[in-house]
N, C-alpha and C positions, 0 to 999 in steps of 0.2 A: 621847095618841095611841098607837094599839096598831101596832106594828111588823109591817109585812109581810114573809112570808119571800122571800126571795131563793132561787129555782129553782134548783135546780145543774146544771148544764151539759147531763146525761144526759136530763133532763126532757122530754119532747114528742118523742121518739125511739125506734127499740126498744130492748132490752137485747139486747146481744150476749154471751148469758154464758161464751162459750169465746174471746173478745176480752179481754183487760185493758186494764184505764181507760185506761192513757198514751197504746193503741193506738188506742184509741175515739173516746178524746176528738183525735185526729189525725184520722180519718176522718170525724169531723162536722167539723171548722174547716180541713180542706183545700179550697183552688179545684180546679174538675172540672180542667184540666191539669195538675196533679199527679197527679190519683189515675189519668187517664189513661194517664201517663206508669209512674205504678208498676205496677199491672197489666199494662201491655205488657213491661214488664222481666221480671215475674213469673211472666209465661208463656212470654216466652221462652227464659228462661234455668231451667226445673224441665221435672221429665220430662211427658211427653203424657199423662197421667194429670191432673196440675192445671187444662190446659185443657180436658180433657173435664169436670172439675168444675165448672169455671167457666161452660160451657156450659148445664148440667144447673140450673143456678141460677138461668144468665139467662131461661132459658127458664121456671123458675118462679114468677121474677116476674115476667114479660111475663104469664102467665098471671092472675096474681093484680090487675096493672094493668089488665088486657083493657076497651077500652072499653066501655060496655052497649049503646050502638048502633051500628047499622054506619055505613058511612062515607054521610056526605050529599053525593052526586056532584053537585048543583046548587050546593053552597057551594064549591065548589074554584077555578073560577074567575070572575071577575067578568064581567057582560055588556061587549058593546063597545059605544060609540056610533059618532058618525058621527065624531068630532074623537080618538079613543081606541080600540086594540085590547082584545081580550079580554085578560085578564091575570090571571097566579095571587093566588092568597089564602093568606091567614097557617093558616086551613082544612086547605089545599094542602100548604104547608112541614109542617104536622103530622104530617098522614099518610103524606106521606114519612119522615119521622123515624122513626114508628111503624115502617113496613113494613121498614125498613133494618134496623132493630133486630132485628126478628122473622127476615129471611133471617138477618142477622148471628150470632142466635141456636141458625140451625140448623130454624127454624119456617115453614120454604118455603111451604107451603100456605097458611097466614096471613097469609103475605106477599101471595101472590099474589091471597087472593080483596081484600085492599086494591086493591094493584095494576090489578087489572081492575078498579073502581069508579074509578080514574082516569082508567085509558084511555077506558071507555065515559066520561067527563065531557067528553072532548075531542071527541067526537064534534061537530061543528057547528059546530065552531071554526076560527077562519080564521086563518093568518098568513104571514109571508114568511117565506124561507127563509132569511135571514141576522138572525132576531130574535131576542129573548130566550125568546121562546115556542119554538122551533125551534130551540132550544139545552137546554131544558128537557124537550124531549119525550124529545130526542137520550140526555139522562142517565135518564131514566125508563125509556127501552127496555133501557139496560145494568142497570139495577136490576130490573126481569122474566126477562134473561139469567140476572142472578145469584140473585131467586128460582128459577128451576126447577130452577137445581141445586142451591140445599138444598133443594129439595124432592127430588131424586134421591137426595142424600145423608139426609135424613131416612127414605128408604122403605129404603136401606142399611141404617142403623141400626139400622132395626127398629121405628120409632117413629110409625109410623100406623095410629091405632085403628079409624080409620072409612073405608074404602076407599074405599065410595060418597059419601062427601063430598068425598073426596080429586078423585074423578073425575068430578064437579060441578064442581070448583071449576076443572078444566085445561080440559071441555067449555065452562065458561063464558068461560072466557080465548079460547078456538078463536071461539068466538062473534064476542067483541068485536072479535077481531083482526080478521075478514073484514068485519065492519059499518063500523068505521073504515077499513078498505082502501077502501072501495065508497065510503063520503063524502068524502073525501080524492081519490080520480080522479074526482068529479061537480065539484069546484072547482077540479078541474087544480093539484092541491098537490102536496105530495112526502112521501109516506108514511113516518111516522118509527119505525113499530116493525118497520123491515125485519129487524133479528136475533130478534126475542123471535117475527117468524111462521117464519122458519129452524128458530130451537129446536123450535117447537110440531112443525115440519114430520117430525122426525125424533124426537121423543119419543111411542113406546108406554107407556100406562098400564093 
């Protein structure tokens, strides 16, 4: 019987040639609350400089992950029956993940055209004011809050290539915002993206 080689550790992973092994091989077999944990120590305690690298990175591989299609606003949340409300999807939780990531990153714009493909998903959607849906909206609103201003902060920077895309992307958010205002008082609901039409209210682009 011919002996199979045994993989070494590195294998199925990239090479990080300016890392050494003891470091690497830590970085692969650490749980994410560790390395959570070290990066947060690591930025906060080095000059503003390493977070702007770490920035500069995350945002390169956001880039490099970017999904190939845009978001499918009918998967986000599940239809309602008669005995069951509407309710988010696993879909849903992603694309939050995603867009968090992207303002987190400093990539507000890409945040935001996610963002508005979820708002408009909500559109027709019903629920009480004390559900889990109307708690869910309530965090989603704060997450458009906090893309627009890395997207204020990204045009700061210096770091928007395509202006007209940029101002597509804030006109389409204006859009949805009013359209989900208008469906929301046709069923006498309680409009949840009260702060993200504030922001829009007072943002020139």
């Amino acid at each position: 019987m011919v002996a199979q080689a045994i993989p070494r550790p590195s294998e199925g992973r990239p090479v990080l040639g300016h890392v050494n092994l003891m470091v690497d091989t830590f970085i692969a077999n650490a749980n994410v609350d560790d390395l959570r944990s070290i990066v947060r120590s690591l930025l906060a305690t080095n000059s503003p400089s390493l977070a702007a690298s770490f920035t500069s990175a995350a945002r390169s591989r956001l880039r490099q992950t970017a999904p190939k299609t845009s978001v499918n606003s009918y998967a986000l949340f599940t239809l309602p029956s008669q005995t069951t409300p509407a309710s988010p999807t696993q879909h849903l939780h992603d694309v939050l993940v995603r867009a968090r990531a992207l303002y987190g990153a400093g990539m507000g714009f890409a945040s935001l055209k996610m963002l508005t493909s979820v708002m408009r998903a909500s559109i027709g959607v019903r629920w009480e004011d004390d559900s889990d849906l109307a708690t869910l909206f309530a965090f989603i609103d704060a997450d458009i809050g906090q893309a627009i201003q890395s997207s204020k902060e990204e045009i700061e920077g210096g770091r928007v290539s395509d202006w007209e895309a940029a101002r597509e992307i804030v006109d389409d958010l204006r859009g949805v915002v009013k359209e989900s205002k208008r469906d929301v008082q046709a069923w006498g609901g309680e409009f949840p993206f009260e702060r993200t039409a504030a922001s829009l209210e007072y943002w020139k682009l």
